[in-house]
C-alpha positions in Angstrom: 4.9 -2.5 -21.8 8.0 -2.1 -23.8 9.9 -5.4 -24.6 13.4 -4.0 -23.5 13.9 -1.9 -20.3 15.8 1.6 -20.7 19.6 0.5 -20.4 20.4 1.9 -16.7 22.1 0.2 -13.7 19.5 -2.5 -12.2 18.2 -1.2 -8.9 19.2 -3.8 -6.4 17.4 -1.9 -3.6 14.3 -2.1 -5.4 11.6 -3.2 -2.5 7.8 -4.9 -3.8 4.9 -4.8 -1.4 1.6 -6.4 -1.4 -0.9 -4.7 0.3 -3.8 -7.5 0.8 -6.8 -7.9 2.5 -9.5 -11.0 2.5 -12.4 -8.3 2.6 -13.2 -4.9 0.4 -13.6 -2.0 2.1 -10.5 -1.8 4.7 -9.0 0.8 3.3 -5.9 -1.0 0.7 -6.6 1.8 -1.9 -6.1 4.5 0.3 -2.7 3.2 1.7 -1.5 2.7 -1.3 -2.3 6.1 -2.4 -0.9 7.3 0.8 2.5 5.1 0.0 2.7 6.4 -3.1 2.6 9.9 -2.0 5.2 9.2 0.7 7.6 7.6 -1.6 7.6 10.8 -4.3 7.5 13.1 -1.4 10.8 11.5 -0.2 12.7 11.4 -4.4 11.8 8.2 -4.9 10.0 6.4 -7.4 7.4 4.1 -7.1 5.1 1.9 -9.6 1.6 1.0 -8.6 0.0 -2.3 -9.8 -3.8 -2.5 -9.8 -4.4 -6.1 -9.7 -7.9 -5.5 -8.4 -10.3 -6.7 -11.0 -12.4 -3.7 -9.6 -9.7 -1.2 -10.8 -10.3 1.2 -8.3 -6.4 2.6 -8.3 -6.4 2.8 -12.3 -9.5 4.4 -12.1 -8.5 6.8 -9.8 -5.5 7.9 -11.8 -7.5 8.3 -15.3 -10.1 10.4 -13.4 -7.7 12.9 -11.7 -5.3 12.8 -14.7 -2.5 11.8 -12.5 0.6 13.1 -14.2 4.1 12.2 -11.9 7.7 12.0 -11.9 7.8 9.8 -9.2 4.7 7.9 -9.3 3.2 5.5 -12.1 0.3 3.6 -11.8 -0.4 0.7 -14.1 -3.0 -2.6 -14.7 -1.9 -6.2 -13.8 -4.2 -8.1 -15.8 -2.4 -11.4 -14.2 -0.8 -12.7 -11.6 1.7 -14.2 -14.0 2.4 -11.0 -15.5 4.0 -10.1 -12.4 7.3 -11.3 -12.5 7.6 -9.4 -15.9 6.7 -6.1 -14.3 9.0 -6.6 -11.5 12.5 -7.4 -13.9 11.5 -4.5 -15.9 11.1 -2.1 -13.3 14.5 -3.3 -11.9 16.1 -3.7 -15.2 15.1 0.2 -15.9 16.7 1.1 -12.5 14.6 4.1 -12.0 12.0 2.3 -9.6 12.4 1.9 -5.9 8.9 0.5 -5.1 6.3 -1.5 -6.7 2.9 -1.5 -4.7 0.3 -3.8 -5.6 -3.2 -3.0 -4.3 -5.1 -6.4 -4.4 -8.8 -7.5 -4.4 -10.9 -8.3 -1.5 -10.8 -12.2 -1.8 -8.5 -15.5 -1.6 -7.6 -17.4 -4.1 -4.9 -18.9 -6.1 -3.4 -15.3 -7.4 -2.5 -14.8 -3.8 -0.1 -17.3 -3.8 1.7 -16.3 -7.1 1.5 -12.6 -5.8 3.1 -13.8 -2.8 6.4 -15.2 -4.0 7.3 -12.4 -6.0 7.1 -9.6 -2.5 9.4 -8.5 -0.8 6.3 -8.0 1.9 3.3 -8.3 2.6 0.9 -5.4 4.7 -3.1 -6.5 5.7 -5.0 -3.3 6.4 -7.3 -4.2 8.7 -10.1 -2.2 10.2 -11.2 -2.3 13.9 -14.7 -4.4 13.9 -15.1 -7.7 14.5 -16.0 -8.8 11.3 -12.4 -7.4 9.5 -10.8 -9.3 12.4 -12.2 -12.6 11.5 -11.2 -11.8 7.9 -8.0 -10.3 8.8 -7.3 -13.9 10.5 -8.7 -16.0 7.2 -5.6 -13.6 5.5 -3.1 -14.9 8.3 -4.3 -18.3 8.4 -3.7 -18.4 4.5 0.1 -17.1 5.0 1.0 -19.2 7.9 -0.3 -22.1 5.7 2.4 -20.7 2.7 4.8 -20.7 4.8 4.2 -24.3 6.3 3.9 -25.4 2.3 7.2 -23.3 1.1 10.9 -25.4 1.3 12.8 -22.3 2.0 10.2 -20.4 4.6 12.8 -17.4 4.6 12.4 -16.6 1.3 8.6 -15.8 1.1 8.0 -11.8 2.4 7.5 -10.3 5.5 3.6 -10.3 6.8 2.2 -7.3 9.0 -1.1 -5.9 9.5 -1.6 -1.9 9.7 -5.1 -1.0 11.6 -6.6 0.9 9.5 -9.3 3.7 9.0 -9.0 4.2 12.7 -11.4 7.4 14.1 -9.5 10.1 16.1 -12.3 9.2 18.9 -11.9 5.2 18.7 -14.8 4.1 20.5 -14.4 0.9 23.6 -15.2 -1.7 20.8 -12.6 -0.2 18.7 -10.0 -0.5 21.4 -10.9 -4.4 22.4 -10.3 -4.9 18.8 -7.2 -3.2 18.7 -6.3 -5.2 21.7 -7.0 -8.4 19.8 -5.4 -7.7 16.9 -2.0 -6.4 18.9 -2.2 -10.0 20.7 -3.4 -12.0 17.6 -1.3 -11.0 14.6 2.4 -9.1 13.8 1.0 -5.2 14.0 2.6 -2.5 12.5 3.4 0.2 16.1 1.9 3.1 13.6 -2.1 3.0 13.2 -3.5 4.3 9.2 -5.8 7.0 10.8 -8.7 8.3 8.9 -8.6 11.8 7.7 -10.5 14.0 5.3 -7.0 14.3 3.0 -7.3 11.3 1.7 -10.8 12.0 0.2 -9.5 15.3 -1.2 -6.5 12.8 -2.5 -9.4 10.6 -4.0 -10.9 13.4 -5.4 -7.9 15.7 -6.3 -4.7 14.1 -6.3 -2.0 13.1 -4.7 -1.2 13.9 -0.6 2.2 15.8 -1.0 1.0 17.0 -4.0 -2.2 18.8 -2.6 -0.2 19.7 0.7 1.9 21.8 -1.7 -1.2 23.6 -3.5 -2.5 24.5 -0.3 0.9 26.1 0.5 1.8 27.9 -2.8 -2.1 28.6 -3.5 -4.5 31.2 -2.5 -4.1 33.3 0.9 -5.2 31.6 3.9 -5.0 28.1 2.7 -1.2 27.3 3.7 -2.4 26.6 7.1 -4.4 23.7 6.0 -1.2 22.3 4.2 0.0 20.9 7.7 -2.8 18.5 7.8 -2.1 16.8 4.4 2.1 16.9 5.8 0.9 15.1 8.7 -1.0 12.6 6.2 1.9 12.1 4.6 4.2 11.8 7.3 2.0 9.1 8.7 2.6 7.0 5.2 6.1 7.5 5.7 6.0 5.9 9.4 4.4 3.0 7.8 6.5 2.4 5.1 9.5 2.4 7.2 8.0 0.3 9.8 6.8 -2.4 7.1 10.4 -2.5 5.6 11.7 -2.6 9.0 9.4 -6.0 10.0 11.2 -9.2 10.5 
């Protein structure tokens, strides 16, 4: 990264959320994705940080060949290197997100992530088992805030159910249940859809809702589903921002 950001107004607005989860596999990498789409379907910018020793977002980005106006995804090899990406971005003035997709454990790193977001969103997936680990992640940030002097200063914390089937089946529900009466849940459920493997293998949502449209005969109708996708990530993003 370059020592001195491009000489533009700081961006004040500039928001920083932490998607984190205790466990792999509940979905954090495919919100983000979706976020990101969201944001540069909207004109605004966003930078992704792949703090994920896995580097599943990075990874993603090299494969496809991700090439955006609106969308940047880079490596954070340390928590502490945070705080550097963050005054760049807002030096630059260009950036109206950073999203940092996190790895599937606790650990010291959460902490210094923590400070430095504006807020924090838990995918969580509707088994018992992400539950309990979904409650290890609450438990942790109910403990930061019982540790911090100025409790109003540390970011927002919501969960977003996650991966959830169009036909949720009566486990699914009681879990859902739970988690409504348990922890702060975002009102708009991360539904799982066939777009976001196409994104995963392809590119972007808005992006591949627009090759659909513009593409071959007959494929525009299939555009609405990766619009809906999208529109979906939007809900969430404003509903995260809007969390007390």
């Amino acid at each position: 990264m370059p020592k001195d950001p491009p000489k533009n107004k700081p961006n004040d607005n500039m928001k920083v959320i932490a998607v984190m989860a205790r466990k792999g596999g509940s979905g954090k990498t495919t919100l983000v994705r979706a976020l990101m789409s969201a944001i540069a379907k909207s004109g605004r910018t966003c930078l992704a940080l792949d703090a994920d020793p896995q580097r599943a977002l990075i990874g993603w980005a090299k494969r496809i060949e991700l090439k955006s106006d609106r969308v940047l995804v880079e490596q954070l090899d340390q928590p502490s290197d945070l705080q550097t990406a963050i005054d760049f971005a807002w030096s630059g003035g260009k950036t109206d997100y950073i999203i940092i997709d996190t790895q599937g454990a606790g650990g010291q790193w959460a902490d210094d992530l923590a400070v430095h977001a504006d807020h924090i969103v838990c995918p969580v997936m509707l088994t018992e088992t992400d539950f309990d680990k979904t409650m290890d992640t609450f438990q942790w940030y109910q403990r930061l805030r019982d540790r911090a002097d100025d409790s109003s200063a540390l970011p927002t914390f919501t969960c977003v159910v996650s991966r959830v089937p169009r036909k949720a089946t009566k486990s699914m529900l009681a879990v859902a249940t739970k988690c409504a009466q348990t922890f702060p849940v975002l009102p708009i459920m991360f539904m799982e859809r066939g777009q976001h493997a196409d994104a995963d293998a392809e590119n972007l949502l808005h992006e591949l809702a627009d090759k659909k449209r513009n593409g071959p005969p007959f494929g525009w109708p299939h555009a609405k589903n990766f619009d809906e996708a999208v529109e979906e990530a939007a809900d969430i993003l404003k509903a995260i921002e809007e969390a007390q």
